[in-house]
N, C-alpha and C positions, 0 to 999 in steps of 0.2 A: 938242334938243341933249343933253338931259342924258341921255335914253332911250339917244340912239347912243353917249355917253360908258359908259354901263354896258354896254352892248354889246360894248364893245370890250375894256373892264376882264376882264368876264367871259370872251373870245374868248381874252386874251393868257394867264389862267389859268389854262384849260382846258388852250392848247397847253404853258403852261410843267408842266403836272401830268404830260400827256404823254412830253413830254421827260426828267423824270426817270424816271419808267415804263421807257420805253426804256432810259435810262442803268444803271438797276439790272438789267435783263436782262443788258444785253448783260456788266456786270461778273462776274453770275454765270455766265454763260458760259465767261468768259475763268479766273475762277479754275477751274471744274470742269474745265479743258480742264487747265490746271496741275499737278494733282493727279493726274489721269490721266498724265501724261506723267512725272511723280514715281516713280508706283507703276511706271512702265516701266522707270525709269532704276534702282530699287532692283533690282531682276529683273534687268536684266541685268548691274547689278554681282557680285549672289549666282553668276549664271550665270558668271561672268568668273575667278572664283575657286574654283570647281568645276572648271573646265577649267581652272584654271593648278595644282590639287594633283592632278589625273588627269593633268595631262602631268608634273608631277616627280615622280609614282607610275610612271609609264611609262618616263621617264629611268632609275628607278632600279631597275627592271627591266631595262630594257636594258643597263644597266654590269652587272647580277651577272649577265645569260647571255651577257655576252662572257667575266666571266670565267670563267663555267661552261667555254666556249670555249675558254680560253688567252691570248682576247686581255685584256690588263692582269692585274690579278695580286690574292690574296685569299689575306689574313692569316690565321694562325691564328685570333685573337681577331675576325677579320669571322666567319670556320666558323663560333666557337661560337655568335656572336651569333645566325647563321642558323639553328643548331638550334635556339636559344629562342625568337624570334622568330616568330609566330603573321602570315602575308598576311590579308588581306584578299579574293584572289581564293583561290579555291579551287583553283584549276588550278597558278595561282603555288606556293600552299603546299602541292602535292604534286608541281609538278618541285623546290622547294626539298627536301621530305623526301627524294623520288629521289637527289639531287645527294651529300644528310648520307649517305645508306646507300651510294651508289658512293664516295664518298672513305674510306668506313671500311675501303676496300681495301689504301688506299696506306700503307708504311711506311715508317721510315727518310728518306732523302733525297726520297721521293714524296710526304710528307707537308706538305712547304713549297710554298707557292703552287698549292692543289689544283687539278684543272682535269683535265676530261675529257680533251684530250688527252695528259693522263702515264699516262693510264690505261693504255693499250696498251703502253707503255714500261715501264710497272711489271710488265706483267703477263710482256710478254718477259724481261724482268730475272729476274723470279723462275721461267721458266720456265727459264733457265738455267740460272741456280743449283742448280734441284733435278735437271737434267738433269746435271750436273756430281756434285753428291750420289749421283743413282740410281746411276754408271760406279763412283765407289768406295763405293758398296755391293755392285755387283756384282761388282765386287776382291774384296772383305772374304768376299763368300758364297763364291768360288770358293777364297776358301783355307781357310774352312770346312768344306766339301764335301771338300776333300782329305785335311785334318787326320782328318775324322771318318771318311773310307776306313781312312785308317791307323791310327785308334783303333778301328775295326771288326775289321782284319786281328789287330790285337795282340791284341781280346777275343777273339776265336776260337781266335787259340792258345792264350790262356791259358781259356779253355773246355775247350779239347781235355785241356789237362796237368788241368784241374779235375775231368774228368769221369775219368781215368786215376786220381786218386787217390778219387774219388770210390766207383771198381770196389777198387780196393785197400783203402777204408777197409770199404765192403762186406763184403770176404771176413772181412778181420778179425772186423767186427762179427757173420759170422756164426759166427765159432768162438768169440768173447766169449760168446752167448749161449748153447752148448753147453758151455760153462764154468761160466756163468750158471746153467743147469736146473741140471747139477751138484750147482753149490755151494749152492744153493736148495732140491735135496733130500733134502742134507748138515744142511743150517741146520734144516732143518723137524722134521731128526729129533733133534738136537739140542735146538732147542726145550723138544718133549715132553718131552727128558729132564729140561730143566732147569725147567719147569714144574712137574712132579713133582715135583723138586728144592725148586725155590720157597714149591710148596704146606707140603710140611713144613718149611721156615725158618721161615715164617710162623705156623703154625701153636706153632712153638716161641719165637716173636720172642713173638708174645702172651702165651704163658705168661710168658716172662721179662719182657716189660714190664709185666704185672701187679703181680707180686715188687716190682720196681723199684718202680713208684708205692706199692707199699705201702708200702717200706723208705723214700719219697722222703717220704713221708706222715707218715713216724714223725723222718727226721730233720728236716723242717720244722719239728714240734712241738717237737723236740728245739731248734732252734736258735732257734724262738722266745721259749722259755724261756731259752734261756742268753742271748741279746738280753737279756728282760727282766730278766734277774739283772745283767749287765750294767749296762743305764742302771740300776737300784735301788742297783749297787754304787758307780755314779759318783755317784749322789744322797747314798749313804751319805758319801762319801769327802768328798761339799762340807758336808754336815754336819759331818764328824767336824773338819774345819777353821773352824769356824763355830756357833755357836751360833743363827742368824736363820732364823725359820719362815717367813715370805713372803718373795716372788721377783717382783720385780718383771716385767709380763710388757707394760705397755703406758701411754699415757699420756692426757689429756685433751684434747682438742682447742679445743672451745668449752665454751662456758658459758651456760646462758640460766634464769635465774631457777631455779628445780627441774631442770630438765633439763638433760642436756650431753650433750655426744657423745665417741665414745673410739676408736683407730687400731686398732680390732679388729671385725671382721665374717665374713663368712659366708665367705673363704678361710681362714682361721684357725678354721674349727670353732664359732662363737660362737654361742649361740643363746638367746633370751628367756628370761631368771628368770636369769642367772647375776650373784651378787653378787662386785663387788669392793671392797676398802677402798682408800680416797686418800690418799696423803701430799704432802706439798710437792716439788715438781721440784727445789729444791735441796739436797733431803738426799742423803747421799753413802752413807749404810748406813742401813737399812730398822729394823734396830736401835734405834737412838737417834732417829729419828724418831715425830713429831706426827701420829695418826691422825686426819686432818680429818674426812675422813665416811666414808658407804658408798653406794653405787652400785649400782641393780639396772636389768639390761638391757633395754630395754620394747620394741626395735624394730632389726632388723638393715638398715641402710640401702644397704651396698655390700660391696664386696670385705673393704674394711679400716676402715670405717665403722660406727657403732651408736650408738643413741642408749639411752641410761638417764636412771633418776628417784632423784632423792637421796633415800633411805630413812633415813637418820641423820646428825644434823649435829653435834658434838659441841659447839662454838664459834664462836660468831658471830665475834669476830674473827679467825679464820683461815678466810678463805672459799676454796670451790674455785675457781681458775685453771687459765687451758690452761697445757700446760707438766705439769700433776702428776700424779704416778707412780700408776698402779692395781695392786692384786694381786691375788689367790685362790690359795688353796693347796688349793681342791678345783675346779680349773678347768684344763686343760691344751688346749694349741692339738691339735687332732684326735686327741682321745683321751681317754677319759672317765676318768675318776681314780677307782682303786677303793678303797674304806676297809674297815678290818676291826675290829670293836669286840671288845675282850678282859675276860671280866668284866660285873659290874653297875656301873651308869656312873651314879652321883648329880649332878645339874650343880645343880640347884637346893635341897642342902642338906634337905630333909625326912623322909632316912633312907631313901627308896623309890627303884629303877634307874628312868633316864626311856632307856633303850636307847630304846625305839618311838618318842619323841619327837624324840632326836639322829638316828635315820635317819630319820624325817620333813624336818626341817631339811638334814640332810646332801645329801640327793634336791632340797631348794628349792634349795641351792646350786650344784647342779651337779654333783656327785658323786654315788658309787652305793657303797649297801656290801654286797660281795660276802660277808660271813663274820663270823660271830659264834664267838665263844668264849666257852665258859661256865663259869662259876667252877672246875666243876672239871678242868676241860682240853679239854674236848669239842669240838670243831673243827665248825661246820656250815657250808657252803658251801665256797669253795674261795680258801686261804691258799698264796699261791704267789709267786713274784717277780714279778708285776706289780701287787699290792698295792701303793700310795703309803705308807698311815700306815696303824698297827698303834696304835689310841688303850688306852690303860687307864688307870683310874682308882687312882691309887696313892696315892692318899688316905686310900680304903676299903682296901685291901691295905698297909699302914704301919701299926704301934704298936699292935699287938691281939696278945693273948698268947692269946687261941682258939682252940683245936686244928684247929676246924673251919676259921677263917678262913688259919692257917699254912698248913693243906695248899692251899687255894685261892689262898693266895699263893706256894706251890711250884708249883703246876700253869700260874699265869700266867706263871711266871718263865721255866719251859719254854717257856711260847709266846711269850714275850720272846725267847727263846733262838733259837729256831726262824726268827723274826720276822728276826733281824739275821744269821742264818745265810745267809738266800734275798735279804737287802739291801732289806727291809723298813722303813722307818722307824717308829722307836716314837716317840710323843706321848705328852704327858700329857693327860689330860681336860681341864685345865683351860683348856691351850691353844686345845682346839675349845672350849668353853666359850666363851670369848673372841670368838671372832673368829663362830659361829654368833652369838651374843648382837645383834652386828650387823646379820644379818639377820632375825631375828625380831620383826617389826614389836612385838609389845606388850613388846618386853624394852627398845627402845629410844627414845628422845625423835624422833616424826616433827616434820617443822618444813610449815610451808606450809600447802594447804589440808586438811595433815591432822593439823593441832595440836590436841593437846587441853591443858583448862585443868588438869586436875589432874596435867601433867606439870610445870607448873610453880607449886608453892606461895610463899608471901610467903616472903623471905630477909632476914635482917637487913644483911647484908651488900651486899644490889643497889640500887645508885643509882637515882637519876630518872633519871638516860638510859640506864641500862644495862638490855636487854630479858632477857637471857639469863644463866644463871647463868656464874660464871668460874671453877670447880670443875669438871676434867674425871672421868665417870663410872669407878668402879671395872675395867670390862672396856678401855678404853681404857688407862688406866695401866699394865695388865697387860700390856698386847700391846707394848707398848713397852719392858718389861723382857726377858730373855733371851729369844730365842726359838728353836726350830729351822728350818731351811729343806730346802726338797724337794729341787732342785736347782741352784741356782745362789744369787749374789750379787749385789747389786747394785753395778755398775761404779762404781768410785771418780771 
């Protein structure tokens, strides 16, 4: 019993192992059958929707070639879309381009609601039109044609009358030119005559314009000298009103430690080594004026420009400022200033002539001296009216009862005489004396980097703060007392 009981246990669990066996089959079955029929059903949805944008591609083809057609109707703004607008078939997008290029036909009222059949209508229209145009152009030609007959007939006459006077101008012209030889071999010999003629003008013009330039040559000279006698005589005349030997002729401009610059340059004649002395820009005459220092020209900068180096400073408290007055009286704007020394000329007291030494100095300053006169009247070079200053020494010629020195002081008095006859300015020595002294670097106190110690000794009189003596030197005092002037004054 127990054998057939496990028998059976065993029989019922065989069949039940079976039975899910089977159950599991058959479920894979049924889903793989599921999935299959899924993947069909995606496919023909993709399919379904394929076909439904090919048939509203197809619709929408078939609206724009009805209205390609006429039938319904296509906006401007549909046109352009169409010409931008790129199909998909290719057949489409070149009846589309066809369609863009036949509409580009139509104009005016053909151009609303394009559509093949205006085309024909358009095209009658406008064969009309020009059918209409060609009849009054052919108006237009035929009265053209007529015009230009009858502006043919008129040129012809007036050809005819043209060429009538053209035979009449002819003849003339042919008797003008036997007038012409004529008068031509009238003229020719005429000419020769006056050729001949000519030669001896000429011939005698030269002689006489030789003459002329000679005689043009001597009054030149002539009237150069009465010129210079002239301005010597207008020199004389401001002298003779005036007792002031400088003229003021220009002024300072800046100032820089030793150097300064002055409104005179290379159009005014200016040129390096010429000294002038400084006064203050508020003096009113040159006269009564404080000679601050002296000034020599180191450097011509421009037109009206120069720069100079203070060569002499007389006084620390009156320093040079722009604004003050320069002069020289052997200095003149284009034109050299000529001097003439009279006599033997002592400037430095020793009893012996330093003549070779004052025209050394006189040449530093800018001036030249043309002419020496010698004690006993003897004229060397040339004494004439454009001499500036006639210097003598009437110092040595004063208070000597010497026979020898009288007569030397008669023979100078003559060239005194001579001197103010030609308008001459006579000086005293002592005047150049003065104002040379100036430039002569060892006669006078340099200040700067070219000071020397034994220009200034211990003073009883000079403070602790005071560097400089307060005693102005003998040739300064001088120049400030009377003086003569060249040519002018200084404006009040």
């Amino acid at each position: 019993m127990a054998a057939r009981d496990d028998s059976v246990i065993r029989g019922s669990l065989i069949a039940c192992l079976i039975f899910l066996v089977l159950s599991a089959a058959l479920n894979f079955f049924f889903w793989q059958s599921a999935n299959v029929q899924a993947i069909k059903a995606d496919k023909a949805a993709d399919q379904l929707q394929s076909r439904t944008s090919e048939l509203k591609l197809k619709d929408d083809q078939a609206r724009l070639m009805k209205s390609m057609l006429g039938v319904g109707s296509m906006s401007e703004a549909e046109l352009e879309l169409l010409k931008q607008s790129a199909s998909g078939d290719p057949e489409m997008q070149l009846i589309e381009q066809q369609f863009v290029r036949d509409m580009a036909l139509l104009s005016g009222e053909g151009a609303e609601n394009p559509s093949y059949p205006k085309v024909p209508e358009f095209l009658m229209n406008t064969i009309r039109s020009r059918n209409e145009q060609y009849g009054l152009l052919l108006k237009e030609v035929e009265q053209i044609k007529a015009q230009a007959e009858s502006d043919i007939q008129i040129a012809q006459k007036a050809q005819q009358v043209a060429e009538q006077r053209a035979d009449d101008v002819q003849k003339k012209l042919d008797q003008e030119r036997q007038l012409f030889t004529q008068d031509r071999e009238r003229i020719n010999k005429e000419k020769e005559d006056t050729r001949d003629s000519l030669t001896k003008t000429v011939q005698e013009f030269t002689r006489f314009r030789q003459v002329t330039n000679e005689e043009k040559t001597k009054l030149n000279r002539q009237l150069d000298q009465r010129q210079n006698t002239i301005e010597t005589q207008k020199m004389e005349l401001v002298r003779l009103r005036s007792d002031q030997f400088e003229t003021v002729q220009g002024n300072i401009r800046f100032v820089r430690g030793e150097t300064v610059t002055i409104n005179l340059g290379s159009a005014d004649a200016l040129r390096p080594g010429v000294t002038f002395g400084v006064v203050g820009g508020d003096e009113t005459r040159l006269k009564d004026a404080k000679v601050k220092a002296t000034i020599q020209v180191t450097r011509i900068l421009a037109d009206h420009l120069a720069e100079a180096r203070v060569v002499a400073r007389p006084d620390i408290r009156h320093p040079i400022i722009p604004g003050d007055f320069i002069y020289s009286p052997f200095w003149a704007p284009g034109r050299k200033v000529k001097i003439a020394l009279a006599g033997d000329i002592d400037i430095d007291n020793d009893d012996r002539p330093d003549n070779e030494a004052i025209k050394g100095m006189i040449t530093a300053a800018g001036a030249t001296v043309v002419a020496e006169v010698s004690s006993t009247g003897v004229v060397e070079g040339t004494l004439d009216a454009s001499v500036r200053f006639l210097v003598v020494d009437e110092k040595a010629m004063s208070g000597s009862d010497d026979e020898v020195n009288q007569e030397q002081e008669i023979a100078i008095g003559k060239i005194k005489q001579l001197a103010r006859e030609l308008g001459v300015s006579v000086i005293p020595a002592w005047k150049l004396q003065a104002y040379l002294k100036t430039i002569d670097d060892t006669l006078t106190t340099p200040l700067g980097s070219a000071v020397r110690g034994e220009d200034f000794p211990p003073e009883s009189g000079v403070g602790a703060t005071q560097r400089y003596p307060s005693n102005l030197p003998e040739l300064f005092r001088r120049q400030t007392e009377g003086m003569q002037t060249d040519n002018k004054i200084l404006p009040p």
